[in-house]
N, C-alpha and C positions, 0 to 999 in steps of 0.2 A: 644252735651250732651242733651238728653231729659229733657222736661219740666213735670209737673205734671199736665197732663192736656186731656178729650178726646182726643186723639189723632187724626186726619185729615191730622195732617204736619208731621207725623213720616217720610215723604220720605225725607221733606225739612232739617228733624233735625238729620236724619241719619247719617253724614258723621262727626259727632261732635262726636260720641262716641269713634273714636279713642284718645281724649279727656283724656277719664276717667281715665286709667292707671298712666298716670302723675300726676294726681291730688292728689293722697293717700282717694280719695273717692272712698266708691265703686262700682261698675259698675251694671247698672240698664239695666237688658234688656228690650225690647219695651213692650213685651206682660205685664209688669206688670200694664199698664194704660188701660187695656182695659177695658170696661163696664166702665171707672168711667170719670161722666161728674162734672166739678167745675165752679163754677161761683163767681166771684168776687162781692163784699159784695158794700164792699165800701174799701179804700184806703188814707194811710195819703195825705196830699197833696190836696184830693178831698174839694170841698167847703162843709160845713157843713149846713146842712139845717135847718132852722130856723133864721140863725145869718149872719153878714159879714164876717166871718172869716173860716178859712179849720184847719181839722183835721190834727195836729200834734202830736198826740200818741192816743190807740186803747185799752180798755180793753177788756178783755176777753168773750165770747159773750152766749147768748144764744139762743136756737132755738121752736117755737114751733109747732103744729100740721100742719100748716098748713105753713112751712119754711120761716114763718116771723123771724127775729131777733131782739132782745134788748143787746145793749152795754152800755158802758160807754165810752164814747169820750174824750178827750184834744183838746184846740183850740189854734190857734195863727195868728194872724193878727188883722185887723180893728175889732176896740171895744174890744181887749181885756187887761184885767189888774188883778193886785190882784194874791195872792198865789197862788190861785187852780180854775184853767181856764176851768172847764169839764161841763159838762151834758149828759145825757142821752137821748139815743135815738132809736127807734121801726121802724119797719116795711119792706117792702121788698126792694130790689137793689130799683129799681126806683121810691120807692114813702117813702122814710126815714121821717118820722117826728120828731122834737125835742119836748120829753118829758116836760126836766127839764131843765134848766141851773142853775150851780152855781151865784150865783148873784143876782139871779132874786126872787123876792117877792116868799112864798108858801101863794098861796088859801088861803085865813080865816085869815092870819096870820100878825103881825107887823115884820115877820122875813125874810131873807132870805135863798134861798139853799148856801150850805157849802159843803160839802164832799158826791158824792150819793153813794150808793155802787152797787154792780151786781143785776142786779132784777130779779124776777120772772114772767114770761110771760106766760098766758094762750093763749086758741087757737080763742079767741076772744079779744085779745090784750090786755086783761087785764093785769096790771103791779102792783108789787109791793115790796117796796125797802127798804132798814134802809138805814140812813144817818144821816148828819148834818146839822144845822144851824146857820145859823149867825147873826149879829147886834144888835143891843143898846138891851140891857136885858139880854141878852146870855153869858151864863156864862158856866163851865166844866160840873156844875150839870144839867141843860136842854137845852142839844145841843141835844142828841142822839132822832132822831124820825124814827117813819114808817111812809110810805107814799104810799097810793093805789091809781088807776084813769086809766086811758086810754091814746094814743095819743092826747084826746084835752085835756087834763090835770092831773094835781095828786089832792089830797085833804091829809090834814095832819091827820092821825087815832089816833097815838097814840104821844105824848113829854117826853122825861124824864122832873120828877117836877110835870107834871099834874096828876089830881086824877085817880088813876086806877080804873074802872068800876069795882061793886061789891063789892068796899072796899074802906075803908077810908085811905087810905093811896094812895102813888104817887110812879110813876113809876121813878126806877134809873136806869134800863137797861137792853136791846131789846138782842137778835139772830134777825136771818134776818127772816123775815117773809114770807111764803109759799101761795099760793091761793087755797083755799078751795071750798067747795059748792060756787054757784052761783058768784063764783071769788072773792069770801072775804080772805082776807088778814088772815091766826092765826101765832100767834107769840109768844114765850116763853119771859115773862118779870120778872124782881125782882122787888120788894117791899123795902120798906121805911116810916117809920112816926107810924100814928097813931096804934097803936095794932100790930105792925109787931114786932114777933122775929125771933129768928134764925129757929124754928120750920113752919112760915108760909110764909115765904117770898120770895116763887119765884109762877108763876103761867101760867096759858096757854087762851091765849083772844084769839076772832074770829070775826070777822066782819065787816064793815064800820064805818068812824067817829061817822055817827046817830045811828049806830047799834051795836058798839061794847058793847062786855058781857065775864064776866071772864066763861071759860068755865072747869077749872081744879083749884081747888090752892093748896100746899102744906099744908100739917094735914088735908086735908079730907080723907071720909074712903074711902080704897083702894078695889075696887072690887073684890072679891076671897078671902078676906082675912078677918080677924076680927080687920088689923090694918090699920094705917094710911099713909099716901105718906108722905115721909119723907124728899124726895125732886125730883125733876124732872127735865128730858133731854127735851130740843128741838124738837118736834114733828114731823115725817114724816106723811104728809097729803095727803090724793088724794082729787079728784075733786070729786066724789060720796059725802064730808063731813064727813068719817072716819080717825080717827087718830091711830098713834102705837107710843108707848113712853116706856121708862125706868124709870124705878122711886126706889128711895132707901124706906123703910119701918120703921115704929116706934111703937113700942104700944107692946099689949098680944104677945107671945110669939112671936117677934121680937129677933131671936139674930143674928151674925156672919154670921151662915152657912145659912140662909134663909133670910137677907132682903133685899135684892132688887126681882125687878120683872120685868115683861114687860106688858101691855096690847093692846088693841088694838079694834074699835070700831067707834061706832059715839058714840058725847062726853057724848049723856044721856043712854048712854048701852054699855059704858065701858066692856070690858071678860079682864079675869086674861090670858093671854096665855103660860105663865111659868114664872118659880120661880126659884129662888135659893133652891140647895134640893131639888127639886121636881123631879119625875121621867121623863127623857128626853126618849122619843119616840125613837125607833127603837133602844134600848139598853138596857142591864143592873142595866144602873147606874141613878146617878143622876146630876143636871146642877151645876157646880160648880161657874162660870161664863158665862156671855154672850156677846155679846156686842151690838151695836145700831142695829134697825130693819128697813129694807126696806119692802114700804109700797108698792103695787101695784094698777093702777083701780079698780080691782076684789078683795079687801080687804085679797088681802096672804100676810102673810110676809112672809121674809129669816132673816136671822140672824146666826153667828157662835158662837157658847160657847166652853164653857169645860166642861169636867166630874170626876167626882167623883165615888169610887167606887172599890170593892176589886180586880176586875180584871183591874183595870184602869192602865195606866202606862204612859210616855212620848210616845210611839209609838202607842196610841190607846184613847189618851184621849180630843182629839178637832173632831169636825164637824157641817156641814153646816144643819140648819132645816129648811123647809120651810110648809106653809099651814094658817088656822085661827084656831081658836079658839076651842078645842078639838078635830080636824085633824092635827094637826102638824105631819109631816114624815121626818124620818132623809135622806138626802141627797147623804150624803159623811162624814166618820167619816175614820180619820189616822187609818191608818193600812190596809183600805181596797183595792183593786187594783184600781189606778187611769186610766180610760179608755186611751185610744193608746198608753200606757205605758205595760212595767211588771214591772212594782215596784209601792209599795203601797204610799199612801196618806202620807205626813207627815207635818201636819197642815195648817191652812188655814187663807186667809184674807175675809174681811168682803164680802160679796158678796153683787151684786147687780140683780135685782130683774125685769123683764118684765111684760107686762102688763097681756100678756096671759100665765105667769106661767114660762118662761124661764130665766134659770140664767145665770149669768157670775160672772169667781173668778177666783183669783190668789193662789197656793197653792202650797205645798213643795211639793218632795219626798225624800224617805228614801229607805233604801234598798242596796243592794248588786250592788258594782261595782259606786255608786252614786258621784259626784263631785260637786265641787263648780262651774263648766263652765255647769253644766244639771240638777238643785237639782229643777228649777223653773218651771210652768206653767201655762197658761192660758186654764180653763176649761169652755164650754160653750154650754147652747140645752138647752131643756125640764129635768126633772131631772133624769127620767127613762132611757134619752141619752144621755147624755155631752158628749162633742166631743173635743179633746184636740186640740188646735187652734193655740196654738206659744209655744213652750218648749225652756229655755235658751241652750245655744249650738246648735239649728238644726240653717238650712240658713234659716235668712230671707225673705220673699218673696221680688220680685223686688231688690233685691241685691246677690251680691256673699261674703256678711260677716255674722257671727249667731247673732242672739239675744243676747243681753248678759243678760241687768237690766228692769225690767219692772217697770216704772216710774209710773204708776199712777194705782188707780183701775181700769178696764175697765169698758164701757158702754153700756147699750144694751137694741135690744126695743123690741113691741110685735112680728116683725116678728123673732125673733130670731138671730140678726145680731148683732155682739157686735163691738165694735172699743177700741183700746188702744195706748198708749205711750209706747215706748221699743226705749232704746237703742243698736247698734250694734258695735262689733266688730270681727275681724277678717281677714278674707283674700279681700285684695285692703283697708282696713281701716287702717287708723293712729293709733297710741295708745289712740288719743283724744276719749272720746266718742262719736257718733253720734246720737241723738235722732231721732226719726222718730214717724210718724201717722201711722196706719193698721187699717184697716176693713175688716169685711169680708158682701160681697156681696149676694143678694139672693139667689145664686147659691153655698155658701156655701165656696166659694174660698174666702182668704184670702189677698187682696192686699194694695198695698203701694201707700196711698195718698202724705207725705210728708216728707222727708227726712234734717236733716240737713246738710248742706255744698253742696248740688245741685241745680240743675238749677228750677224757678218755676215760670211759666209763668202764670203774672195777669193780662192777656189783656181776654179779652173776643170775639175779633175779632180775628177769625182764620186768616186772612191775617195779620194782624199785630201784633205778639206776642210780648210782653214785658219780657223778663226771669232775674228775680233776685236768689240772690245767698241765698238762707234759711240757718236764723240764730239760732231762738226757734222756736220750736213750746209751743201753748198752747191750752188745752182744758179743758171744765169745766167739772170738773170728776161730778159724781152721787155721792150727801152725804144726807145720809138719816139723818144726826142727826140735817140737816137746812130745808129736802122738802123732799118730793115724787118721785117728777117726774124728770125724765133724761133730762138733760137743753142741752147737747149737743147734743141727738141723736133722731130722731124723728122715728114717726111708720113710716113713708114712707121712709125708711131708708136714709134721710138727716143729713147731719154730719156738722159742725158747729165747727169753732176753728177759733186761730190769728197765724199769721204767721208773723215774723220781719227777716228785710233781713240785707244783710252787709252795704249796702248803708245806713242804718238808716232809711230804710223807713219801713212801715208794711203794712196788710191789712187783712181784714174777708173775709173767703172764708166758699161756704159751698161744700160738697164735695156728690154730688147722687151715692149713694151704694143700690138704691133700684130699679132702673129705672121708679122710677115715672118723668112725662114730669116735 
């Protein structure tokens, strides 16, 4: 049974395929591994660097320009004790460093680390995390902190309980924070204490311990408008130091149909880029709703709404916009023909957003002859191109079953290459579901890095393969409503996920869809 891996040994692994038919998995022909080289990360089991002890469970991982990784690890062996045995940890296969560990003193502080969560990784290894802390003082109300710093260490930015910069009042709680300009940490916080009501209490800070500054708060006046932010989303940020955000409205002629908004900018030149009521580009009508905005290097957003409007109806009233600030163009609006389709669009999920202007999305159809086993698909290109990439019911690539459920949003980078989660069924599959990984490649083919219930070889020595039996998969989707930038997928189209087998063991692998060395 082939393994998931460049292939060298396909002659050695060949006579396993008679294999497959018995199995109720289904059958991988060989060309589906071609062009894609995997390299094993690290592995539970593997000793843990920094400490005595080896990794005994794997969070989810990220990746960045330059296909370093940052996880959150679990330990077990010599020196370990206490609830929550993790920390965190950066850098390539052969040169891992330990960030953080639970336990261990934070920089500046009388406390320790407690709980880290997934960080943010820039392409100079800049990190930065929301977590917990623990020991003598620590209490429910100032455990929650952020923490920025590098592999030689973090520094504590922000604590719930301590005073929030800009205001007299203290912080009671974080979203996970993003790396901005010159790798500073912004992060959406709520308020508490002195002067905070319900009208002013949440807000958006930027910067390093010495340098942190509120840079947005709830009841200032809202750009484009004559009222105020009424309240505010979690900011998608790029590394340029522009933000894009949703926020609700308060004030002069605030009602219903118009108050929320979206903006998007750097923080002291803020643009209004649509509104509720307000007339939506490349239509009749108006935005009735919207939802969160992905932000790109090049300051576009995307974003899906709805519309309003006399000719509006369930079959023509959602679509994808993308661009800045007085170019917004619509995309893809239901009812229009979805490309390598003949049936039209019938609604969409939020898309996500490339560097150099290409998107990827998940979206219905409607239309004549349509089913519950083909209603689904993943659209992806430039926006003048989308190019339909996996439809529920066609065959999966590297299997003989169809796609059935697509499991996550997909993700995609500046060269245009997106990757996703789908499960299969069908012909040689169980009625179990089987999830799987897909990319597609520079050459625009779509293949199959990992499958569940087959073979997946995490040796890196082609003479000596190790093939475990894949149990999940996992990958950190693109969510703009915590960051910018694509944690799993990089521009040299390196792909980044966790893999847990039957054996109980796991590992990070990343997967080259771009042929960079």
């Amino acid at each position: 049974m082939p393994s998931f891996r460049l292939i060298n040994r396909l002659g050695m692994l060949a006579g396993l395929f008679t294999l497959v038919g018995a199995t109720g998995i289904p059958a991988l022909p060989t060309a589906a591994y071609a062009q894609i080289e995997i390299t094993t990360v690290v592995l539970t089991g593997d000793p843990a660097p920094g400490t005595d002890a080896r990794f005994r469970g794997l969070g989810v991982p990220v990746i960045n320009a330059h296909g370093q990784t940052a996880f959150v690890g679990f330990l077990a062996g010599s020196g370990v004790d206490g609830p929550y045995n993790g920390g965190l940890w950066s850098g390539s296969k052969d040169a891992l460093r330990l960030v953080a560990r639970a336990g261990e003193a934070v920089p500046g502080t009388e406390v320790r680390y407690g709980f880290i969560g997934t960080p943010d990784l820039s392409a100079t290894e800049a990190i930065a995390v929301r977590g917990f802390v623990e020991g003598e003082g620590v209490t429910r109300s100032n455990s929650e902190s952020i923490w920025s710093g590098t592999t030689d260490g973090f520094t504590l930015v922000a604590r719930e309980g301590n005073r929030a910069p800009g205001t007299e009042a203290r912080f009671t709680e974080f979203f996970p924070p993003a790396l901005s300009r010159a790798d500073q940490p912004v992060f959406w916080g709520k308020l508490a204490g002195a002067g905070v009501t319900a009208h002013n209490d949440e807000g958006i800070w930027s910067g390093s311990e010495d340098s942190l500054r509120l840079v947005i708060r709830e009841g200032d006046p809202a750009p484009g408008t004559e009222a105020r932010y009424g309240s505010l989303s979690s900011p998608a940020v790029n590394h340029a130091g522009q933000f894009a955000f949703r926020g609700a409205l308060t004030g002069p002629g605030v009602d219903s149909d118009n108050q929320r908004g979206m903006w998007v900018g750097f923080p002291d030149a803020l643009q209004l880029v649509a509104r509720w009521g307000a007339a939506a580009p490349g239509t009749e009508a108006v935005f009735d709703t919207f939802g969160v905005p992905m932000l790109n290097e090049n300051g576009q957003i995307a974003f899906v709404g709805s519309l309003r409007g006399e000719r509006m109806d369930a079959s023509n009233n959602t679509g994808i916009w993308m661009g800045t600030p007085g170019m917004l163009e619509l995309v893809a609006q239901s009812g229009q023909d979805a490309p390598g389709t003949d049936l039209p669009y019938r609604g969409f999920l939020a898309p996500v957003l490339g560097d150099a202007g290409q998107l990827a999305f998940i979206a219905g159809l409607g239309g004549d002859g349509i089913t519950d086993r083909s209603q689904f698909g993943i659209w992806a290109g430039p926006p003048d191109s989308l190019r339909l990439i996996a439809r529920r019911g066609d065959t999966a690539p590297g299997t003989n079953a169809q796609f059935d459920l697509f499991l996550t949003t997909p993700v995609v980078n500046a060269a245009g290459q997106a990757a996703f989660l789908a499960s299969i069924k069908g012909v040689g599959a169980t009625e179990e579901l089987h999830p799987g990984l897909w990319g597609v490649t520079r050459e625009g083919d779509v293949k199959l890095i990992a499958l569940k219930g087959q073979p997946f070889d995490v040796s890196d020595d082609p003479h000596r393969p190790d093939l475990r039996t894949v149990e999940s998969i996992k990958l950190m989707p693109s969510n703009a409503a915590v960051r910018g930038m694509f944690n799993a997928f990089n521009n040299q189209g390196q792909i980044t996920f966790r893999l847990t087998f039957t054996n109980n063991t796991a590992g990070i692998f990343i997967a080259n869809l771009g042929g960079v060395p």
